[in-house]
N, CA, C, O and CB atoms as a CASP TS submission, in Angstrom:
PFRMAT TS
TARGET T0000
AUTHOR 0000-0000-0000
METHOD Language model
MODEL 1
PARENT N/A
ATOM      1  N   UNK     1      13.887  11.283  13.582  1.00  0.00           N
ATOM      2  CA  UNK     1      12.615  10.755  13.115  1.00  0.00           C
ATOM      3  C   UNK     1      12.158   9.684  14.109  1.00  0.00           C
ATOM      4  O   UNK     1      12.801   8.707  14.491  1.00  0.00           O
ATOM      5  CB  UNK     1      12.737  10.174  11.661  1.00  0.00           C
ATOM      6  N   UNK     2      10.648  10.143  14.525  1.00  0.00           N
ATOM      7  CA  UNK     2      10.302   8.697  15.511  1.00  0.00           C
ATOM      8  C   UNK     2      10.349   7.404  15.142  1.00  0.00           C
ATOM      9  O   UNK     2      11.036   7.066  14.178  1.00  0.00           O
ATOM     10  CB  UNK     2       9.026   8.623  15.971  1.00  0.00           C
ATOM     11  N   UNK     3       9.789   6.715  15.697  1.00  0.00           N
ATOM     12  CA  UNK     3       9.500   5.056  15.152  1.00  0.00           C
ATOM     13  C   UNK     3       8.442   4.848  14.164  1.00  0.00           C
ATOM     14  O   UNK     3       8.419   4.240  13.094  1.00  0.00           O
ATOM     15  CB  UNK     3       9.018   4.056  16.364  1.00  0.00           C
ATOM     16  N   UNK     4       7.576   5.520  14.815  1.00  0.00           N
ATOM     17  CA  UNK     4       6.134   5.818  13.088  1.00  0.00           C
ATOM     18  C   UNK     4       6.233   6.588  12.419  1.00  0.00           C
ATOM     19  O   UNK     4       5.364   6.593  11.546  1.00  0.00           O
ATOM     20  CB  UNK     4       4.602   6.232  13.134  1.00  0.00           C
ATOM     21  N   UNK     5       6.936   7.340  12.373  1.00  0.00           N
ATOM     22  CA  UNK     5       7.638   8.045  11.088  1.00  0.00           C
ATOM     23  C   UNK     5       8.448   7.272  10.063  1.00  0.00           C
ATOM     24  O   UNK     5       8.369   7.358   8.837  1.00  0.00           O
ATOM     25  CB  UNK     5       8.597   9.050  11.562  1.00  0.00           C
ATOM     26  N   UNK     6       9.608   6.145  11.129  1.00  0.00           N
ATOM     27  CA  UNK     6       9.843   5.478  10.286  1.00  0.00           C
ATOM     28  C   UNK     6       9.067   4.630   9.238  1.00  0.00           C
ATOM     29  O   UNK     6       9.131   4.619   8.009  1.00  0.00           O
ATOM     30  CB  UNK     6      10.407   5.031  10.791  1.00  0.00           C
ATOM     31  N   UNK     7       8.399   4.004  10.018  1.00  0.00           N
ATOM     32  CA  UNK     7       7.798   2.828   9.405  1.00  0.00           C
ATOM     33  C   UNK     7       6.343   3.250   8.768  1.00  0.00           C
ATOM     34  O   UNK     7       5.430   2.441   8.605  1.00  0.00           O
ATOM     35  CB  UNK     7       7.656   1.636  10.545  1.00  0.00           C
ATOM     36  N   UNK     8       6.292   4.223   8.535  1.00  0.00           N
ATOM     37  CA  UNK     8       5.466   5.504   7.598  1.00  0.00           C
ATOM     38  C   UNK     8       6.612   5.088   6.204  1.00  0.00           C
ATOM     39  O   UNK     8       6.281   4.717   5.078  1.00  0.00           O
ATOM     40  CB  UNK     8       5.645   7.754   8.475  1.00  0.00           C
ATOM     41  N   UNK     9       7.980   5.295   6.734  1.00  0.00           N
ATOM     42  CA  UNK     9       8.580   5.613   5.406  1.00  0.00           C
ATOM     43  C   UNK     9       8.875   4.696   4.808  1.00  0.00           C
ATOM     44  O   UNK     9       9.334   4.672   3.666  1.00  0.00           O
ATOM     45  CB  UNK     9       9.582   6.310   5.350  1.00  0.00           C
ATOM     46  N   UNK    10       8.667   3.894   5.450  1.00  0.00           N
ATOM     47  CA  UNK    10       8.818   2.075   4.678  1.00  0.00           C
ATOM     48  C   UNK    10       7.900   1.488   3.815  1.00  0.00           C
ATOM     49  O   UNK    10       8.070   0.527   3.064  1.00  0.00           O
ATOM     50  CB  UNK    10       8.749   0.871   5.732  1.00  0.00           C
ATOM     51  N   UNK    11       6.662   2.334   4.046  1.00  0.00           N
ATOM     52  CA  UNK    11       5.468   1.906   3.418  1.00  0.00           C
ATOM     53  C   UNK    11       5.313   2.394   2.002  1.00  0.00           C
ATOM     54  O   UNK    11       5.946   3.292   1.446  1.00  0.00           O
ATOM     55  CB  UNK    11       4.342   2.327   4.205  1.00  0.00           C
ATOM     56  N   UNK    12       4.373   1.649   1.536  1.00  0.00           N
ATOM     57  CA  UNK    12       4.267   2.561   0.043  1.00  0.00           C
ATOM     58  C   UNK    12       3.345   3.555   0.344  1.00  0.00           C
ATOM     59  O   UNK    12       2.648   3.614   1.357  1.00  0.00           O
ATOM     60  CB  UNK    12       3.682   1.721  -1.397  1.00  0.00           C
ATOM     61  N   UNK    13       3.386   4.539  -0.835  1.00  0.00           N
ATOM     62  CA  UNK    13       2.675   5.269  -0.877  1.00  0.00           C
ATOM     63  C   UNK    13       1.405   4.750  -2.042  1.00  0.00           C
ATOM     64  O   UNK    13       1.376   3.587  -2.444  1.00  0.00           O
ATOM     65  CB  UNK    13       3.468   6.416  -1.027  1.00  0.00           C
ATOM     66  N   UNK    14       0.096   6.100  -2.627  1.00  0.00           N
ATOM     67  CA  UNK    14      -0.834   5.430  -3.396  1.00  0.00           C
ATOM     68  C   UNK    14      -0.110   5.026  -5.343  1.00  0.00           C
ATOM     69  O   UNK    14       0.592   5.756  -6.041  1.00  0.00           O
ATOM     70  CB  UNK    14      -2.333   6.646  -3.281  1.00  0.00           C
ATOM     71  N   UNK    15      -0.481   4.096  -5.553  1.00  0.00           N
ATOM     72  CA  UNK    15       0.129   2.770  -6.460  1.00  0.00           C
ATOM     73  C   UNK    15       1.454   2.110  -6.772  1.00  0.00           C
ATOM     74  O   UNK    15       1.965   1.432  -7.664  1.00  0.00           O
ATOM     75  CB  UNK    15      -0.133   2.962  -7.596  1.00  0.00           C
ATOM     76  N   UNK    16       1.852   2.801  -5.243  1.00  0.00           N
ATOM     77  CA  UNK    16       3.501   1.875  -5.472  1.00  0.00           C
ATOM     78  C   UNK    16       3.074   0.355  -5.012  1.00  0.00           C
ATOM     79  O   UNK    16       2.093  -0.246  -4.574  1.00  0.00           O
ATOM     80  CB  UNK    16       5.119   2.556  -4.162  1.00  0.00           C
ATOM     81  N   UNK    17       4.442   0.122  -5.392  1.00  0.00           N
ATOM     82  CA  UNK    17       4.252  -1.651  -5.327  1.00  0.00           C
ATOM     83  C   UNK    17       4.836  -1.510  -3.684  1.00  0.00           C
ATOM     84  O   UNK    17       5.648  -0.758  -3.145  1.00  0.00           O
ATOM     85  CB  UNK    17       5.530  -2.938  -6.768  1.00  0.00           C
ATOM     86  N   UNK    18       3.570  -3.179  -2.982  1.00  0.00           N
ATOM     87  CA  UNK    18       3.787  -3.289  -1.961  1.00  0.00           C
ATOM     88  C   UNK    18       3.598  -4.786  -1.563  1.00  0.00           C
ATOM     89  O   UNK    18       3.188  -5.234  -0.493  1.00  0.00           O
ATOM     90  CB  UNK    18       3.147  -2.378  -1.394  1.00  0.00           C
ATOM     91  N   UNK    19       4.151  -5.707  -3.122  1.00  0.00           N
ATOM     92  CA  UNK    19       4.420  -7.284  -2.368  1.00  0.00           C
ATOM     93  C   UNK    19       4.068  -7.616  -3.899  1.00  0.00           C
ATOM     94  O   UNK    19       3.622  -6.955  -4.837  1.00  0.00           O
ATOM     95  CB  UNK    19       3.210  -8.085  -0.735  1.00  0.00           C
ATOM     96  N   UNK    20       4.532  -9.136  -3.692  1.00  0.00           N
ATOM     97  CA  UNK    20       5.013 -10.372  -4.840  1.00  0.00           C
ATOM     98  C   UNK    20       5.742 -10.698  -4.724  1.00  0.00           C
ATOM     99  O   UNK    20       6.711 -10.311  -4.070  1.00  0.00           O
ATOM    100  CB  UNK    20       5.193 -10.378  -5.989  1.00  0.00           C
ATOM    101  N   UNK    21       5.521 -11.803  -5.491  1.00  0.00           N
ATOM    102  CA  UNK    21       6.510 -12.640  -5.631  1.00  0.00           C
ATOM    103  C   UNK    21       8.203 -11.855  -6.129  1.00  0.00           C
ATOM    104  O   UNK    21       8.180 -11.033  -7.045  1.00  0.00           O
ATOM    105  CB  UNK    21       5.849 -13.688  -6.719  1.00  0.00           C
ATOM    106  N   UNK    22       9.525 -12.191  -5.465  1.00  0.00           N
ATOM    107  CA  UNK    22      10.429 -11.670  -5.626  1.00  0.00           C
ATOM    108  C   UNK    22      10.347 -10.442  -5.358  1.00  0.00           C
ATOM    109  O   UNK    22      10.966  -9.756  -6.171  1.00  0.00           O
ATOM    110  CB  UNK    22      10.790 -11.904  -6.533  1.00  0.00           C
ATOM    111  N   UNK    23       9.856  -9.892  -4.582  1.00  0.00           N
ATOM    112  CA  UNK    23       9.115  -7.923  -4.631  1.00  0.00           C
ATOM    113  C   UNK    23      10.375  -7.923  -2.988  1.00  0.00           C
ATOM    114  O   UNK    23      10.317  -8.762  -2.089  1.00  0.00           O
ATOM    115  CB  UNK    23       6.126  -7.478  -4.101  1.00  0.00           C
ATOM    116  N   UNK    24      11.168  -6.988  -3.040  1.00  0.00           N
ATOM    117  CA  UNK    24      12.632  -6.634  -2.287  1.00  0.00           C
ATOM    118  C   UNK    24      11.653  -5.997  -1.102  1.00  0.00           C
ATOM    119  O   UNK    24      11.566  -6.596  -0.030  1.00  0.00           O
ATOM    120  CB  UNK    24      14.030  -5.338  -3.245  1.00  0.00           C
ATOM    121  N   UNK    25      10.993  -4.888  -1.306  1.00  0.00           N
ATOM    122  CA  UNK    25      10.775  -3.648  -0.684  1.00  0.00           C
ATOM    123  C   UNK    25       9.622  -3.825   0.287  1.00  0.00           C
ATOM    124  O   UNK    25       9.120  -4.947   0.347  1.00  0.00           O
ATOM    125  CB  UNK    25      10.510  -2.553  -1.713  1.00  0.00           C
ATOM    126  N   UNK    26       9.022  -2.621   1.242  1.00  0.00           N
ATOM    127  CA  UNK    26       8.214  -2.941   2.242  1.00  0.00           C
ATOM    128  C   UNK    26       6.877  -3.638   1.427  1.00  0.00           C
ATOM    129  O   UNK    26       6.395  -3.687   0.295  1.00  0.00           O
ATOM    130  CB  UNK    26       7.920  -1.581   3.172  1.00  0.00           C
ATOM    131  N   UNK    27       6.687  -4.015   2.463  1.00  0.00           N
ATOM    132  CA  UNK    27       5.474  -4.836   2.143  1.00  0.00           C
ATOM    133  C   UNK    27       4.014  -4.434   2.947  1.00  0.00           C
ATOM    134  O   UNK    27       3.516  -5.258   3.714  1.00  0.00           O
ATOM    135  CB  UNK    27       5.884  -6.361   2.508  1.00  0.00           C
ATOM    136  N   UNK    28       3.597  -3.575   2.797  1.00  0.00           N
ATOM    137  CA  UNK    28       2.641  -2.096   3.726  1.00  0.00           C
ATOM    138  C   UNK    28       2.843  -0.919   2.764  1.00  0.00           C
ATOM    139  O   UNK    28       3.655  -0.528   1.926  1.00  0.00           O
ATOM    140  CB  UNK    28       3.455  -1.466   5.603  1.00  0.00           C
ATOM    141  N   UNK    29       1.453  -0.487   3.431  1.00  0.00           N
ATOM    142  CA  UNK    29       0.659   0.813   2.440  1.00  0.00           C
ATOM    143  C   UNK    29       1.005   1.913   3.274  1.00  0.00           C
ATOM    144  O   UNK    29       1.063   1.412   4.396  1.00  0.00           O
ATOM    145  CB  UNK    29      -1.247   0.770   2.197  1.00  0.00           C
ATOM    146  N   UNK    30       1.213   2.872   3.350  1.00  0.00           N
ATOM    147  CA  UNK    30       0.663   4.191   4.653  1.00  0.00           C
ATOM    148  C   UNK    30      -0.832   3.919   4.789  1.00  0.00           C
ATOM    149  O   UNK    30      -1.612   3.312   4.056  1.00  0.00           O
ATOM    150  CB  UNK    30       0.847   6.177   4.084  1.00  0.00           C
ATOM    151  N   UNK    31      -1.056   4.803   6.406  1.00  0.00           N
ATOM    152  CA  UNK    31      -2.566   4.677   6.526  1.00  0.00           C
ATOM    153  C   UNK    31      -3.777   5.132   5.680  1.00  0.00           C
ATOM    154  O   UNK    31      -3.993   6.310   5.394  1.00  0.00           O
ATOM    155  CB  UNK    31      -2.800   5.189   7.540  1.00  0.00           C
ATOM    156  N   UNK    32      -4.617   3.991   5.273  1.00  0.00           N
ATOM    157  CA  UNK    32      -5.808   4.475   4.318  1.00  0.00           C
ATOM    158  C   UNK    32      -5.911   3.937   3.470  1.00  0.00           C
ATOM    159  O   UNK    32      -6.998   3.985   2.895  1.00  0.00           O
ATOM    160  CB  UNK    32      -5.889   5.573   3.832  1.00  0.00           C
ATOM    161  N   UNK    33      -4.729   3.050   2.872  1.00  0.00           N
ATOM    162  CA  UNK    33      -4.166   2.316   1.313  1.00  0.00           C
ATOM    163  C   UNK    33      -4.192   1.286   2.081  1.00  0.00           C
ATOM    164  O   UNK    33      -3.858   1.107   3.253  1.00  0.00           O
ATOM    165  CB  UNK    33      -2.568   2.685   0.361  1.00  0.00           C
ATOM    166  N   UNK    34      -4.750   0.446   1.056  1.00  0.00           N
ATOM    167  CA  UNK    34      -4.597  -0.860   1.233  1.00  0.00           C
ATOM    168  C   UNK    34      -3.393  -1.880   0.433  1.00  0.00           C
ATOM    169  O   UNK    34      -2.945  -1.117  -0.423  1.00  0.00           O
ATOM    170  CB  UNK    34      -5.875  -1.246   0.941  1.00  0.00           C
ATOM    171  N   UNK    35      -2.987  -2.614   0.354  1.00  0.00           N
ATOM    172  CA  UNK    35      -2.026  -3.826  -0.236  1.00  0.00           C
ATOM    173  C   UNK    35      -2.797  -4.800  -1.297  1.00  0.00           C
ATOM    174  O   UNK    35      -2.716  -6.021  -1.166  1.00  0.00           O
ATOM    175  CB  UNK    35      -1.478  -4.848   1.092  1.00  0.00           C
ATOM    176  N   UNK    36      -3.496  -4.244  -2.283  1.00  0.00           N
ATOM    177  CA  UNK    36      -3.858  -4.738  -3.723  1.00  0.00           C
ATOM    178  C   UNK    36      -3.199  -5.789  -4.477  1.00  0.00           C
ATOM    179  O   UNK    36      -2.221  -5.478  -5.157  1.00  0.00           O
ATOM    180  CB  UNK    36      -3.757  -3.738  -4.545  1.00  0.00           C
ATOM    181  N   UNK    37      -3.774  -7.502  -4.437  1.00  0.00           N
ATOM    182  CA  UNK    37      -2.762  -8.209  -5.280  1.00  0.00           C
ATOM    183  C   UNK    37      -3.525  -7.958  -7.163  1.00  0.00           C
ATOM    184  O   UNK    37      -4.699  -8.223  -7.425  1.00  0.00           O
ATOM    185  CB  UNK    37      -2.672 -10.230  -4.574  1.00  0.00           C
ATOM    186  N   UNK    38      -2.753  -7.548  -7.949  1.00  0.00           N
ATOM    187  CA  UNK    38      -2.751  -7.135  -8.705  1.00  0.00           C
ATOM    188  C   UNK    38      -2.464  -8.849 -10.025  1.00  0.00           C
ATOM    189  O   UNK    38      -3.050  -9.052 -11.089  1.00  0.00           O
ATOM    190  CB  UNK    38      -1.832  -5.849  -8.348  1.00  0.00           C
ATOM    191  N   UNK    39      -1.697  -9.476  -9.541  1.00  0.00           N
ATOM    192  CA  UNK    39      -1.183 -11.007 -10.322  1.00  0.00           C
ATOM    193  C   UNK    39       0.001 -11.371  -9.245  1.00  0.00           C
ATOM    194  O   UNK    39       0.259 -10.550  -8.365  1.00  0.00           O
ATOM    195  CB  UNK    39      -0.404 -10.817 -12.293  1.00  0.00           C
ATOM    196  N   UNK    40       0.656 -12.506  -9.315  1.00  0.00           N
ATOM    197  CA  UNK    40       1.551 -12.990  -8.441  1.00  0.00           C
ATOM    198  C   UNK    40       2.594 -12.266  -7.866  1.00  0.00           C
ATOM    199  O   UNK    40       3.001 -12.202  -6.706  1.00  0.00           O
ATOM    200  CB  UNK    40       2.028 -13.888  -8.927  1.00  0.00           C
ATOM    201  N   UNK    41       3.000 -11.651  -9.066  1.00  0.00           N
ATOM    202  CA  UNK    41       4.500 -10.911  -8.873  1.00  0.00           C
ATOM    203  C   UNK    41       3.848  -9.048  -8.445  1.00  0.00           C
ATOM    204  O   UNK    41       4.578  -8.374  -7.717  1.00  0.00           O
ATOM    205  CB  UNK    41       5.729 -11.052 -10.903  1.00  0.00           C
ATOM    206  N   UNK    42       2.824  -8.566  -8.843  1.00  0.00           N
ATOM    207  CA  UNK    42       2.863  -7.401  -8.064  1.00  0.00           C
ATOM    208  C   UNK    42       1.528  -7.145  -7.333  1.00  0.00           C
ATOM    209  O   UNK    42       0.459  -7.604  -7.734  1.00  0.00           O
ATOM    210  CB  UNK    42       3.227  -6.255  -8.930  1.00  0.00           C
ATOM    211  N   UNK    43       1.669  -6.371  -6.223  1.00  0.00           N
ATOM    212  CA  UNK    43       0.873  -5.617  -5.393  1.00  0.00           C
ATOM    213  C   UNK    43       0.725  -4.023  -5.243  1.00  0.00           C
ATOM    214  O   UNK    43       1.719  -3.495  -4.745  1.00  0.00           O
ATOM    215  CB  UNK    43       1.206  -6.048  -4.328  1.00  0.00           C
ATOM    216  N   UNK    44      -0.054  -3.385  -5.493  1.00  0.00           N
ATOM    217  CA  UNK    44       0.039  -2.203  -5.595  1.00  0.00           C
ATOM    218  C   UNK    44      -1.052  -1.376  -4.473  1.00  0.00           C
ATOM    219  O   UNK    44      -2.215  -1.622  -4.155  1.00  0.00           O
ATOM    220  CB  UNK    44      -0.141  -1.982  -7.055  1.00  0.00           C
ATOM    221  N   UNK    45      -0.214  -0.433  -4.105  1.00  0.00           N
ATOM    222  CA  UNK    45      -1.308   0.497  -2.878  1.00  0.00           C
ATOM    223  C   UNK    45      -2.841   1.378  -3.409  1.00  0.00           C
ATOM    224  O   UNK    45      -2.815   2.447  -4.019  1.00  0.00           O
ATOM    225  CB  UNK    45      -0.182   1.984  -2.164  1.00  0.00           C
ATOM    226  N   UNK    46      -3.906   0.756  -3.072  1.00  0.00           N
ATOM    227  CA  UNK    46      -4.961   1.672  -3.469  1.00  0.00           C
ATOM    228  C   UNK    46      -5.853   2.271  -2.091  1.00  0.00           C
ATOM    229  O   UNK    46      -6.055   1.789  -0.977  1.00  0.00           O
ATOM    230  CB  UNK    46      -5.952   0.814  -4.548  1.00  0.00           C
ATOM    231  N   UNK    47      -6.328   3.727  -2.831  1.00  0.00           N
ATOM    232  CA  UNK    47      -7.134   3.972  -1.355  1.00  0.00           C
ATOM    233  C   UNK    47      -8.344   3.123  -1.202  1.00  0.00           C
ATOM    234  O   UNK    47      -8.817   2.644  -2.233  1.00  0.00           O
ATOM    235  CB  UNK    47      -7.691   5.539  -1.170  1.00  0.00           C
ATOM    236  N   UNK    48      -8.950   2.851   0.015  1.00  0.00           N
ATOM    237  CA  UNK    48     -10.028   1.681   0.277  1.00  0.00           C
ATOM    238  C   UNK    48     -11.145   2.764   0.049  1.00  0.00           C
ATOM    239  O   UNK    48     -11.470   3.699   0.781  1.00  0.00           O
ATOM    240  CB  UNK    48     -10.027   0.743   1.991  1.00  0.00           C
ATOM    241  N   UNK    49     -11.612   2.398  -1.100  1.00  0.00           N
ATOM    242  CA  UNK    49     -13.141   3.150  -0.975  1.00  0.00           C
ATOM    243  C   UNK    49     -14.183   3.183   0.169  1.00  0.00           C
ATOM    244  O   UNK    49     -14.518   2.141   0.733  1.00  0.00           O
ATOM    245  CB  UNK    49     -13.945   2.617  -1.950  1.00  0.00           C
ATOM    246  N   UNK    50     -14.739   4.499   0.536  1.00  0.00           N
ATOM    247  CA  UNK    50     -15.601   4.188   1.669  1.00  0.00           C
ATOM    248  C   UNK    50     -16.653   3.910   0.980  1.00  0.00           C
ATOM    249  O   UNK    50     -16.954   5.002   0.499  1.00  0.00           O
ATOM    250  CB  UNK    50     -15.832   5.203   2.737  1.00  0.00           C
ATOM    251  N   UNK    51     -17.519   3.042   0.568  1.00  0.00           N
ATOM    252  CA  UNK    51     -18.704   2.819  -0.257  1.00  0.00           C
ATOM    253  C   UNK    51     -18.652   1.898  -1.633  1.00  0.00           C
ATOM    254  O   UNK    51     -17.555   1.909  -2.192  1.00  0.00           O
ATOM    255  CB  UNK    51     -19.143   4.167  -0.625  1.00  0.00           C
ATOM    256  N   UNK    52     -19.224   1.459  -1.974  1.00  0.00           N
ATOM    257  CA  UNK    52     -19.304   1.267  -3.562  1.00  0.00           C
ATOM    258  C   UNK    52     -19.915   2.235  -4.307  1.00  0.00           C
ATOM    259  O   UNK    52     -20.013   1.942  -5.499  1.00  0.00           O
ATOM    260  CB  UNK    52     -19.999   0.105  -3.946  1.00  0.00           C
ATOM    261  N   UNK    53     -20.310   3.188  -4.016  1.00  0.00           N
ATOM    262  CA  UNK    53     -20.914   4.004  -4.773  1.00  0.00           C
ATOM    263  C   UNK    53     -19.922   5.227  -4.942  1.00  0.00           C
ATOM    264  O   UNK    53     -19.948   5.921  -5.958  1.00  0.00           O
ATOM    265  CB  UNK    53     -22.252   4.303  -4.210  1.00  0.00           C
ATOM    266  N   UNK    54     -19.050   5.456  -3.902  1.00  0.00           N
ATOM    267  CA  UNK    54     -17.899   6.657  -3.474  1.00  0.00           C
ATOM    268  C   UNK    54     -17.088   6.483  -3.691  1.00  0.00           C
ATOM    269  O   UNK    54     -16.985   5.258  -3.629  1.00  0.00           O
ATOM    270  CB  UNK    54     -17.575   7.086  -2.429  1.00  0.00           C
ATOM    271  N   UNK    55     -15.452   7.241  -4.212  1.00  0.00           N
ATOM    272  CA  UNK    55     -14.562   7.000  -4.355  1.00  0.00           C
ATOM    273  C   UNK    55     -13.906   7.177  -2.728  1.00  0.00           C
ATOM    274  O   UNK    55     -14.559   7.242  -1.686  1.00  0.00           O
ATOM    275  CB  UNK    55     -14.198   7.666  -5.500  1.00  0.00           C
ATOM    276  N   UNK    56     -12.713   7.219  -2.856  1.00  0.00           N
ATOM    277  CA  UNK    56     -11.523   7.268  -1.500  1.00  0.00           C
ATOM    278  C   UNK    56     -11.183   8.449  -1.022  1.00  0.00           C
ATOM    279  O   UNK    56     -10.851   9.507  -1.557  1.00  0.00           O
ATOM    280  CB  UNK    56     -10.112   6.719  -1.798  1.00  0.00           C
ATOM    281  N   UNK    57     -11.354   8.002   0.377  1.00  0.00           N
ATOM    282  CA  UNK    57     -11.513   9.551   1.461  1.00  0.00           C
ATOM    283  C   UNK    57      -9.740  10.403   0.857  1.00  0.00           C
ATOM    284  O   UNK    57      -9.389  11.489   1.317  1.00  0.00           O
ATOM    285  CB  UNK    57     -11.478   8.907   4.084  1.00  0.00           C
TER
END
C-alpha cells in the first residue's frame, strides 16, 4: 500500500468520528468530508455541500 493509501486509511470515512476532546483516532476526513465539531468531545465527517441550495457531490 502507498503512502496515500495509507493515510486515506487513517482518515474517517462519511460520519465517523474525526476529533475531541479525548478522541484516540485519526483526526482527518478522506477527500471531500470535512472535520464537523459536533460539541467538545465529538467531531464527525460530513460531505461539504457544493451550494446552500445542493446537497454533496
Amino acid at each position: 500500500m502507498n503512502q496515500q493509501a495509507l493515510g486515506c486509511a487513517a482518515c474517517g470515512r462519511q460520519w465517523e468520528q474525526c476529533g475531541g476532546l479525548a478522541f484516540a483516532g485519526g483526526k482527518c476526513c478522506i477527500p471531500g468530508l470535512t472535520c464537523n465539531k459536533k460539541n467538545d468531545y465529538y467531531h464527525q465527517c460530513e460531505c461539504v455541500p457544493i451550494s446552500l441550495f445542493w446537497g454533496c457531490q
